[in-house]
C-alpha positions, 0 to 999 in steps of 0.5 A: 500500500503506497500513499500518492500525493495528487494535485487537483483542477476541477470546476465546481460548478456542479458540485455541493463543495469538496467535502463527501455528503451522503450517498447521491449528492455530487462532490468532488471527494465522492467523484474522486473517490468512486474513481480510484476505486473505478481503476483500482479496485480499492475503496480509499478515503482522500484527504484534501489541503482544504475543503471548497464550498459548492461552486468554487473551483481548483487549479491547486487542491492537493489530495492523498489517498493509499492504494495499491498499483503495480503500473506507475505513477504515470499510468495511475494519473492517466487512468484516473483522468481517463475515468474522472468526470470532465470538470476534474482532472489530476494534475500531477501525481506522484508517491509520497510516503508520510505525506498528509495534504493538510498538517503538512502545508505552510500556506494556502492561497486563493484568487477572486475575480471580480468583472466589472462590466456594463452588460453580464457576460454570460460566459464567465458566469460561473467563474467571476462575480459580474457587477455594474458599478465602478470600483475604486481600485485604490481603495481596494488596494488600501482595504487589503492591505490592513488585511496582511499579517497577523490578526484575529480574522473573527469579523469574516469567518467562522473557526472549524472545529472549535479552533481560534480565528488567529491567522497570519495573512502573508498576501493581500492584494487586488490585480487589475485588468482591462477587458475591452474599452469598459470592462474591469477584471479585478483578481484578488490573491490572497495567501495565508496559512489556514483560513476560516470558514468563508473567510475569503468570500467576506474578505471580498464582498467587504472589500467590493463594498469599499470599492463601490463607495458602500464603505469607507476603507476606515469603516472597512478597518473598524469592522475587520477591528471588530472581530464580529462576525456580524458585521461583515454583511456582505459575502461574495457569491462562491463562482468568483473565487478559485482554491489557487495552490498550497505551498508546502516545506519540500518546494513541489508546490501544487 
């Protein structure tokens, strides 16, 4: 029995987050499990970096899970994208004895897109935040930047598992493109060492509601200051916001 180290892509559209539910309901853990157990005939429980709420997406979700496979790491990783659903794939794979995709990392970063845009673009529905209005992006910039280091994160998220809402924000910063001559596409990234439940997401609609004019960056800060979770009232929509890498000690960064 090997234990393999993974890195997932996935959309999330379709699915009701990561995490396995009961029999029937579509996630990714359940479509990745059913699959290894499809090409090796093993029934495995995959441990993930992070679990994705429903409708966000991946291009770094890190996985393990044991198994036996006589043919290669190659031929496993083709095997089980052979098999996986379209909106999934394995990106790399390899073995990794001892390895364990969430104690084992040393942070964890995530994008947000933000289109700023006259007319919906029905294309990037399911993949960015659509809004009417202009955003300031200084504001957005000077928002986030209160947000890096070291601070009780209380006012945007709930703590798993009974846990301090403590976490050491490493980056925090709005990107900026244009898309035509009136449309905006702003990428928030964001790196930290652990998150909250729905930490990103309220980051976000707080930080939005600063670049709209809804909230001053000084309110922004008294809120975040706060450490209440009640006001923080906006949360952004889960299609915009994308669980981006994980950074680990050996350097094979998803």
């Amino acid at each position: 029995m090997a234990r393999y180290r993974a890195t997932l892509a996935y959309d999330g559209t379709a699915y009701l987050g990561f995490q396995r539910q009961a029999e029937g309901i579509p996630t990714i853990q359940s479509a990745v499990e059913h699959t290894i157990h499809h090409v090796t005939g093993q029934t495995t429980s995959v441990v993930a970096a992070g679990r994705t709420d429903t409708g966000v997406h991946a291009t770094g979700q890190v996985i393990a899970f044991d198994a036996e496979w006589r043919h290669g790491d190659a031929a496993l990783q083709n095997a089980l994208n052979a098999n996986l659903p379209g909106d999934i794939a394995v990106s790399d794979l390899c073995q990794h004895p001892g390895f364990h995709p969430r104690f084992d990392a040393r942070s964890r970063t995530y994008r947000y897109s933000v289109l700023q845009t006259p007319v919906r673009q029905p294309l990037l529905r399911h993949m960015t935040w659509q809004v009417h209005q202009a955003l300031d992006w200084d504001a957005m910039q000077k928002a986030a930047t209160l947000l890096t280091g070291t601070h009780d994160f209380a006012a945007f998220g709930n703590p798993p598992q009974g846990e301090n809402t403590v976490r050491d924000v490493l980056r925090s910063e709005w990107e900026r493109y244009m898309q035509g001559a009136e449309a905006v596409l702003y990428i928030y990234v964001v790196e930290a060492t652990a998150f909250l439940n729905h930490m990103v997401r309220r980051m976000v609609g707080m930080q939005v509601d600063v670049g709209a004019g809804r909230l001053s960056p000084d309110a922004f800060r008294k809120i975040f200051e706060s450490a209440n979770l009640s006001q923080a009232k906006t949360l952004a929509p889960p299609q915009g916001l994308v669980f981006a890498n994980v950074r680990y000690d050996d350097k094979i960064d998803a």
